[in-house]
PAFI-99795 format. One record per residue (C-alpha): residue number from 1; chain; residue in one letter; y, x, z. Coordinates in nm, 4 decimals. Last residue first. Layout:
% PAFI-99795
<site NUM,"A","a",<Y,X,Z>>,
...
END
This chain:
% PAFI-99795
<site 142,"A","x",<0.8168,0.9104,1.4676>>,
<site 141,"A","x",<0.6754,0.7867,1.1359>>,
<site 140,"A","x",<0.3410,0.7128,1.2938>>,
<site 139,"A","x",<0.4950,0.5589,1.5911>>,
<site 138,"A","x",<0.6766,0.2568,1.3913>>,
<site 137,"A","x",<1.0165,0.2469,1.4182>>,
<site 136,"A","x",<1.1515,0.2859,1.0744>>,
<site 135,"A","x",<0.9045,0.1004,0.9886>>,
<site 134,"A","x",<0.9658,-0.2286,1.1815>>,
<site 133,"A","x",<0.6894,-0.3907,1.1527>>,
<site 132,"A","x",<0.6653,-0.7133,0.9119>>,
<site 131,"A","x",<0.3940,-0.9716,1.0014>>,
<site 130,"A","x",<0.5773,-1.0173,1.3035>>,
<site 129,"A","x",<0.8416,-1.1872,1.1174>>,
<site 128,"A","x",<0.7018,-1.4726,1.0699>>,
<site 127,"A","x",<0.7312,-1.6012,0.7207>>,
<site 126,"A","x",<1.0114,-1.8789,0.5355>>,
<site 125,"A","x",<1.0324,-1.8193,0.1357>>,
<site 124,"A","x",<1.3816,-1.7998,0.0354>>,
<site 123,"A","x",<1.2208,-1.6164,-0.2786>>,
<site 122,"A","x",<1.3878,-1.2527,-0.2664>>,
<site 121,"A","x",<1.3558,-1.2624,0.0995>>,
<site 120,"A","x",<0.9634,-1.3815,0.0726>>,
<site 119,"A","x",<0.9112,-1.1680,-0.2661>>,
<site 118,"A","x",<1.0963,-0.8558,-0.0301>>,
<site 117,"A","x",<0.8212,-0.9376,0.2198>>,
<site 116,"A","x",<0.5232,-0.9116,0.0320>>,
<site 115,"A","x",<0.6698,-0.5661,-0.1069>>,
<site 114,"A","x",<0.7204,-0.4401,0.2490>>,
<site 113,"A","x",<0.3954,-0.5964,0.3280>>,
<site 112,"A","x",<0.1943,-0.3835,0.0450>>,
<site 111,"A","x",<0.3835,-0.0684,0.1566>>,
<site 110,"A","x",<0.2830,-0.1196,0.4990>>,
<site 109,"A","x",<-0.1090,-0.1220,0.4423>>,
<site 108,"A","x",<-0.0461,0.1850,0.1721>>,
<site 107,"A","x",<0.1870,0.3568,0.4891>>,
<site 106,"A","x",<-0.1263,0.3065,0.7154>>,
<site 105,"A","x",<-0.3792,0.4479,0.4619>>,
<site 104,"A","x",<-0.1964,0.7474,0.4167>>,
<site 103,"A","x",<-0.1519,0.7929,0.7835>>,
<site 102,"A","x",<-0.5034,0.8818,0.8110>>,
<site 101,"A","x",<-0.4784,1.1852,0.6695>>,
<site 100,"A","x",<-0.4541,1.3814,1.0297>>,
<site 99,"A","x",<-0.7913,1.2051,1.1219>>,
<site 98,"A","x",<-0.9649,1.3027,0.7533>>,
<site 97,"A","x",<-1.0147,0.9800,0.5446>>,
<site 96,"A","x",<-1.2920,0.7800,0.4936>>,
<site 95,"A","x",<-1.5583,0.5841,0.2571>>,
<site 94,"A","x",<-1.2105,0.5209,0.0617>>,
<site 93,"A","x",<-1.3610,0.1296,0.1090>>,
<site 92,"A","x",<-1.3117,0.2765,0.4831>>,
<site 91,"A","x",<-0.9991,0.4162,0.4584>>,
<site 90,"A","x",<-0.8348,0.1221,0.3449>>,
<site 89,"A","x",<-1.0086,-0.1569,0.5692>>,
<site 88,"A","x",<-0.8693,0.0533,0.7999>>,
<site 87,"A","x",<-0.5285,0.0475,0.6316>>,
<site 86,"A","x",<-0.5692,-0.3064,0.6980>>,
<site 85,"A","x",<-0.4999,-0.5894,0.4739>>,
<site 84,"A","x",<-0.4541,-0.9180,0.6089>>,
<site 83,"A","x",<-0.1250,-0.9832,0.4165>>,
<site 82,"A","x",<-0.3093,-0.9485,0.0882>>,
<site 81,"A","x",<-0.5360,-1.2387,0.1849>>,
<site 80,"A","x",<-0.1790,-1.4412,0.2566>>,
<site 79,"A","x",<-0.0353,-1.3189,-0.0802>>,
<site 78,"A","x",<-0.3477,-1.4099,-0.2616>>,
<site 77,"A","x",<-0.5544,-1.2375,-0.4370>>,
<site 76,"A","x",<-0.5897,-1.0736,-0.8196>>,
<site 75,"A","x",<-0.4655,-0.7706,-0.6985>>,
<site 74,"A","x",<-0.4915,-0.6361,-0.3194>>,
<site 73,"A","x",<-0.7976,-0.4822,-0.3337>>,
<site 72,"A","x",<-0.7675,-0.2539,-0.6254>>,
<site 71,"A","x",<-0.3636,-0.2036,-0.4887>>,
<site 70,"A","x",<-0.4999,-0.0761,-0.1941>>,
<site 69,"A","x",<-0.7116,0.1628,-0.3383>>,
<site 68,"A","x",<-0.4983,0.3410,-0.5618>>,
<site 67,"A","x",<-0.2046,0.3601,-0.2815>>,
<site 66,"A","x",<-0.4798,0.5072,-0.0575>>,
<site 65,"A","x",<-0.6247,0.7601,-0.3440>>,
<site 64,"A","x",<-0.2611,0.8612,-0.3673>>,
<site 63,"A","x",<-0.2152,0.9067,-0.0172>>,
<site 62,"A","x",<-0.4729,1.1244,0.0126>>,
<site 61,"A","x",<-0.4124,1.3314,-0.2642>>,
<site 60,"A","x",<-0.0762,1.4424,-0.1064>>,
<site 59,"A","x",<0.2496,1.2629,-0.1831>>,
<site 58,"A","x",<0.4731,1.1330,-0.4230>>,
<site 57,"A","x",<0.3515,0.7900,-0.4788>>,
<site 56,"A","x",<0.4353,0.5313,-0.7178>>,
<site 55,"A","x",<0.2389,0.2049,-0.7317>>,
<site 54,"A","x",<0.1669,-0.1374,-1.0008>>,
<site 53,"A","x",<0.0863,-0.4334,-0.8786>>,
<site 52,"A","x",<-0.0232,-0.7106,-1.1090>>,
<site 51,"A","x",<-0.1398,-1.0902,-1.1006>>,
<site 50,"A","x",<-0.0522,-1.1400,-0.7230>>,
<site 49,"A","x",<-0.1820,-1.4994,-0.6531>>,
<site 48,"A","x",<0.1096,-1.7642,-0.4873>>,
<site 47,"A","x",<0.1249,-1.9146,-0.8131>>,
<site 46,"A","x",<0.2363,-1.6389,-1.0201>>,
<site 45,"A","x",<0.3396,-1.3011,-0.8555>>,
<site 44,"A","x",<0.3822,-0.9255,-0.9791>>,
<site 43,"A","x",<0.4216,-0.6925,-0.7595>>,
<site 42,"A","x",<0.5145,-0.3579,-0.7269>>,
<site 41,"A","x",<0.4562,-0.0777,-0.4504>>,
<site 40,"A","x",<0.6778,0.2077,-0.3724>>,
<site 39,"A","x",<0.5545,0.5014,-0.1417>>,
<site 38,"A","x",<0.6475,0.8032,-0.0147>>,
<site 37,"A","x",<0.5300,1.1065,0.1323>>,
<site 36,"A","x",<0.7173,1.3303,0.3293>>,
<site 35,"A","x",<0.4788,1.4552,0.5761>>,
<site 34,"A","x",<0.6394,1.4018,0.9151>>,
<site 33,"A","x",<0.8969,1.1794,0.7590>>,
<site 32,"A","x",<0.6581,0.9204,0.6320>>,
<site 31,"A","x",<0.7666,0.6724,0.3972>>,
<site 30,"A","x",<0.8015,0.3439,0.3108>>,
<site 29,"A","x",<0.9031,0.1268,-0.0492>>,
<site 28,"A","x",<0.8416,-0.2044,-0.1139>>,
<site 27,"A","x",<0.8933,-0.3905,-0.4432>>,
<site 26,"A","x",<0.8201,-0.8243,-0.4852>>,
<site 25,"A","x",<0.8746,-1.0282,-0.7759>>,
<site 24,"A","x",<0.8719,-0.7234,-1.0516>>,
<site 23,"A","x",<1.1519,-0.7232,-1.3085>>,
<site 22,"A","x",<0.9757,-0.3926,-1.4530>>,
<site 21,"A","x",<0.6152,-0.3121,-1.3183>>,
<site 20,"A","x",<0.6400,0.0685,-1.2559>>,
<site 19,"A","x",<0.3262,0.2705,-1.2753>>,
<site 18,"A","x",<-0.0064,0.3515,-1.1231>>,
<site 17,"A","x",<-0.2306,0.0833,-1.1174>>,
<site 16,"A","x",<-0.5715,0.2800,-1.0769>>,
<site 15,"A","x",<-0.5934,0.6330,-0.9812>>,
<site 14,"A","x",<-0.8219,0.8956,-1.1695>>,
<site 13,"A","x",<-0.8150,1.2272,-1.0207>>,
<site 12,"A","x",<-0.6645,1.0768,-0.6310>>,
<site 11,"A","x",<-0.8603,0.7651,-0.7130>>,
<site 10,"A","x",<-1.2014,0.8919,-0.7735>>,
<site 9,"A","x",<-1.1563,1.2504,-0.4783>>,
<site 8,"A","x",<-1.1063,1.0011,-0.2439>>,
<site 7,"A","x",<-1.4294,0.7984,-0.3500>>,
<site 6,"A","x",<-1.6481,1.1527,-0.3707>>,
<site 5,"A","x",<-1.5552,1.1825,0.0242>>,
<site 4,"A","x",<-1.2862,1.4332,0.0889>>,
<site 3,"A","x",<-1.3473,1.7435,0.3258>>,
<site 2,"A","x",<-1.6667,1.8060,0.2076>>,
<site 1,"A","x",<-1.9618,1.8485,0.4582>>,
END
């Protein structure tokens, strides 16, 4: 059995969205310190709908493929549909990820809510703040 299913291997060879978007609405950046990758998603938002996102990722095929397919299921919805993203949902539309790759999928999930919440800061827009871990402490990065 291969390592990497055949929809890794897609969006690490061929991602989707990669770039900068310039004057975006909403940028988050995470990373893991175990593995040092990182991660910097863009948005672009109109009406409540994100209309682009754009990623940069220096990191390990995995988390390329994750950025890449996060931001394919993230873009053309809403904030609050973007918000219920799970880096399981991640994996899985990856058709999976190794056990010690899974991180990549949990710092695309974060990534996306970094940038969500840096449009709410950015914006004055009110939001619980439990939608937002901590990061820095989260036990994937510690």
């Amino acid at each position: 059995m291969a390592l990497y299913s055949e929809v890794v291997m897609d969006h690490f060879m061929h991602p989707r969205n990669v770039g900068v978007i310039e004057n975006a609405d909403g940028i988050g950046q995470v990373g893991n310190a175990k593995c040092g990758d990182i991660m910097k998603i863009y948005l672009k938002i109109e009406n409540d709908i994100i209309e682009d996102v754009k990623f940069e990722t220096f990191g390990c095929g995995s988390a390329i493929a994750s950025s890449s397919m996060a931001t394919e299921m993230i873009k053309g919805k809403p904030l609050s549909e973007a918000l219920t993203l799970t880096n399981k949902a991640v994996a899985e539309a990856l058709d999976g990820l190794p056990v010690h790759k899974v991180h990549c999928s949990v710092l695309a999930e974060e990534a996306i809510k970094s940038a969500v919440k840096d449009y709410y800061d950015k914006n004055g827009i009110a939001y619980d703040p439990k939608l937002f871990p901590d990061c820095e402490h989260c036990e994937h990065c510690e």
